[in-house]
Backbone bond lengths (Angstrom), bond angles and torsions (degrees), N, CA, C in turn:
res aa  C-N    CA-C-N  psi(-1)  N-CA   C-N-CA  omega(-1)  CA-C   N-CA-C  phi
1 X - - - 1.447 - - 1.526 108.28 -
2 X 1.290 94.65 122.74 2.116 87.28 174.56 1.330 103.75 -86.00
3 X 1.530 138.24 162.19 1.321 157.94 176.92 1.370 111.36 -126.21
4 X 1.231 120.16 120.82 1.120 120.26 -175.07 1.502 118.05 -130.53
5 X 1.393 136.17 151.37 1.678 129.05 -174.41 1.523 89.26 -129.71
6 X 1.479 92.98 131.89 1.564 111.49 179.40 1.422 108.96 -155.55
7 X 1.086 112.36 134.39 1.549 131.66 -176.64 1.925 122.25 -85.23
8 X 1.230 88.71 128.62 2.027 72.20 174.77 1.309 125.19 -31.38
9 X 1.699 105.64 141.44 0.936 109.04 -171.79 1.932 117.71 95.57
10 X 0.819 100.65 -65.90 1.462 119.06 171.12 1.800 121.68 -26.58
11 X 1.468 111.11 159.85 1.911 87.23 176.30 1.350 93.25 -155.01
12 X 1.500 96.05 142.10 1.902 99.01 150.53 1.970 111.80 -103.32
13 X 1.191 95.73 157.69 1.254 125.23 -163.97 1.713 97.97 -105.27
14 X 0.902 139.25 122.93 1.553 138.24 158.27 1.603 103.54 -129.90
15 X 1.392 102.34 109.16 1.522 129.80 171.90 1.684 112.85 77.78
16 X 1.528 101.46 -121.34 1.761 103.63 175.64 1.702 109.77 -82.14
17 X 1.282 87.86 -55.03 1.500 107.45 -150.07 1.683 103.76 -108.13
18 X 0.859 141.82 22.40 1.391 125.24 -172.74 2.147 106.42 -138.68
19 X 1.070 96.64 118.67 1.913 114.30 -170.24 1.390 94.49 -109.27
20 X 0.985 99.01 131.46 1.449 117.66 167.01 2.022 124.12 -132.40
21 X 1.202 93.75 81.62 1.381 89.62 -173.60 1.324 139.46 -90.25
22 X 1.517 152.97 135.91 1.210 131.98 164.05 1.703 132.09 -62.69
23 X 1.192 112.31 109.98 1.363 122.77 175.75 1.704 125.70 -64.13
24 X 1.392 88.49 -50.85 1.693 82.93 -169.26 1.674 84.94 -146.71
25 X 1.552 126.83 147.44 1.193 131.35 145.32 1.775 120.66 -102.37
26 X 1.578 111.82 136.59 1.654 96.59 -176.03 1.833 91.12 -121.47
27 X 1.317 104.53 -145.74 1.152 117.61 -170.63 1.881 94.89 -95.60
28 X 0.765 119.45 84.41 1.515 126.35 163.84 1.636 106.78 117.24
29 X 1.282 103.88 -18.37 1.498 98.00 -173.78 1.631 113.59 -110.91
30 X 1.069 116.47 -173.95 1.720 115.34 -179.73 1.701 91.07 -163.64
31 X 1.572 110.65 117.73 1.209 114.44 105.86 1.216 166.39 97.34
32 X 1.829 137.55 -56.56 1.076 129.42 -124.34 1.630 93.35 -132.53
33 X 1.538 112.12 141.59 1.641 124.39 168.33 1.764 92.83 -116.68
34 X 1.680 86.31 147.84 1.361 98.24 -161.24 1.760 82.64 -143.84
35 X 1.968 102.11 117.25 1.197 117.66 169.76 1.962 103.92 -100.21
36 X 1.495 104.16 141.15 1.549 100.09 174.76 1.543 97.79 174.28
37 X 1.745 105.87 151.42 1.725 111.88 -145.28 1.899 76.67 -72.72
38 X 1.832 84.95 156.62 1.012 98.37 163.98 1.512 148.97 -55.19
39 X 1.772 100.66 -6.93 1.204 105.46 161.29 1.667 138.01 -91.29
40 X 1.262 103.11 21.01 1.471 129.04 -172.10 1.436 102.27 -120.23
41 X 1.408 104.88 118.90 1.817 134.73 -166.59 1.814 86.72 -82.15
42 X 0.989 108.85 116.60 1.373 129.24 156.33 1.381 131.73 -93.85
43 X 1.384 136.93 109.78 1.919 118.91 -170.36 1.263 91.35 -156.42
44 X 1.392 109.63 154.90 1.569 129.96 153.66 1.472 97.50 -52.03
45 X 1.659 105.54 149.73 1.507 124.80 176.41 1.042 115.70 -26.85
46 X 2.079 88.78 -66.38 1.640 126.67 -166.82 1.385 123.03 -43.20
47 X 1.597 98.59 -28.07 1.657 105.65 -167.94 1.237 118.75 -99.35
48 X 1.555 100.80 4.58 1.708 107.70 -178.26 1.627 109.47 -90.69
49 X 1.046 134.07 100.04 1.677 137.20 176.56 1.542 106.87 -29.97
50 X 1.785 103.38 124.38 1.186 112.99 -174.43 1.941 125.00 -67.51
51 X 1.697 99.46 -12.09 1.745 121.80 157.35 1.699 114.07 -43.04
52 X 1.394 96.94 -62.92 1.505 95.79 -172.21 1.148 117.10 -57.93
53 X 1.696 125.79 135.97 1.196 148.20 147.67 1.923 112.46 -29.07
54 X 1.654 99.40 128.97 1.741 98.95 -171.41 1.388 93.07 -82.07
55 X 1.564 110.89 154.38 1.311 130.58 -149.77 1.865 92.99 -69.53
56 X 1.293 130.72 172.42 1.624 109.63 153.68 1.261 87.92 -119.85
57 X 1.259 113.84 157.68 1.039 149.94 171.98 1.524 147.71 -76.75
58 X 1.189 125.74 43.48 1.513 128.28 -144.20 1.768 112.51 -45.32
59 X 0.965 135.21 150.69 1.202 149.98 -127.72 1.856 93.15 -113.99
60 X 1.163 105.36 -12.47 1.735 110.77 160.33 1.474 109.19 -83.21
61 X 1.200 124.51 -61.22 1.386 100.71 -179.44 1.054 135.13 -68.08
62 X 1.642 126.56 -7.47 1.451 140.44 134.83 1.769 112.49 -11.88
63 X 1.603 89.90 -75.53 1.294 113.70 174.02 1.526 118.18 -30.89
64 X 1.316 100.87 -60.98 1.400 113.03 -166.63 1.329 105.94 -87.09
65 X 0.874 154.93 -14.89 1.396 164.01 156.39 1.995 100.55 -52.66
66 X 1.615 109.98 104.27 1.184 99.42 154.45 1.640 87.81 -160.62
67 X 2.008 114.48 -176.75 1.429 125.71 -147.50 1.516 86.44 -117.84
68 X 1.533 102.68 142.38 1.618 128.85 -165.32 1.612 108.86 -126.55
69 X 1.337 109.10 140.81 1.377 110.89 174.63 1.593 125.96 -41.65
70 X 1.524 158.27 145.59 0.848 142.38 143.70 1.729 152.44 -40.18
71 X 1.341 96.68 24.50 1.315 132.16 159.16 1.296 151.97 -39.04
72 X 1.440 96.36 1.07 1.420 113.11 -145.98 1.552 96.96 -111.44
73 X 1.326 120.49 67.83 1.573 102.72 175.60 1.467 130.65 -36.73
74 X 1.628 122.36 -37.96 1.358 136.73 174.20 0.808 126.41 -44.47
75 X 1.452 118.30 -24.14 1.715 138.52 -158.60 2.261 89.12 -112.45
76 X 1.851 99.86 106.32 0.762 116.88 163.68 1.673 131.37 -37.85
């Protein structure tokens, strides 16, 4: 698992296409807008059925997965 500290405003980047930014930080909570193509299923944890098999993970998008300056005018 990577861990990362990022401040409002701020973004991680995972691969080409997928932004993940922090919006707002409060007192326990955080936050976060999440840009990614429309063919990528997005959900809270909670709402994913505890039956299904956890996704694996191929060891490239590991790779490609790292955190980018806040730069990103595009990113609402």
């Amino acid at each position: 698992m990577l861990v990362l500290t990022r401040k409002p405003a701020e973004i991680i980047r995972i691969g080409e296409d997928i932004v993940i930014k922090v919006i707002k930080t409060g007192k326990g909570t955080v936050k976060i807008g999440i840009e990614a193509p429309s063919n990528v299923r997005v959900m809270r944890g909670e709402l994913v059925e505890d039956e299904a098999p956890a996704p694996v993970i191929p060891a490239s998008f590991t790779v490609a997965m790292r955190a980018v300056s806040d730069q990103y005018p595009h990113v609402a």
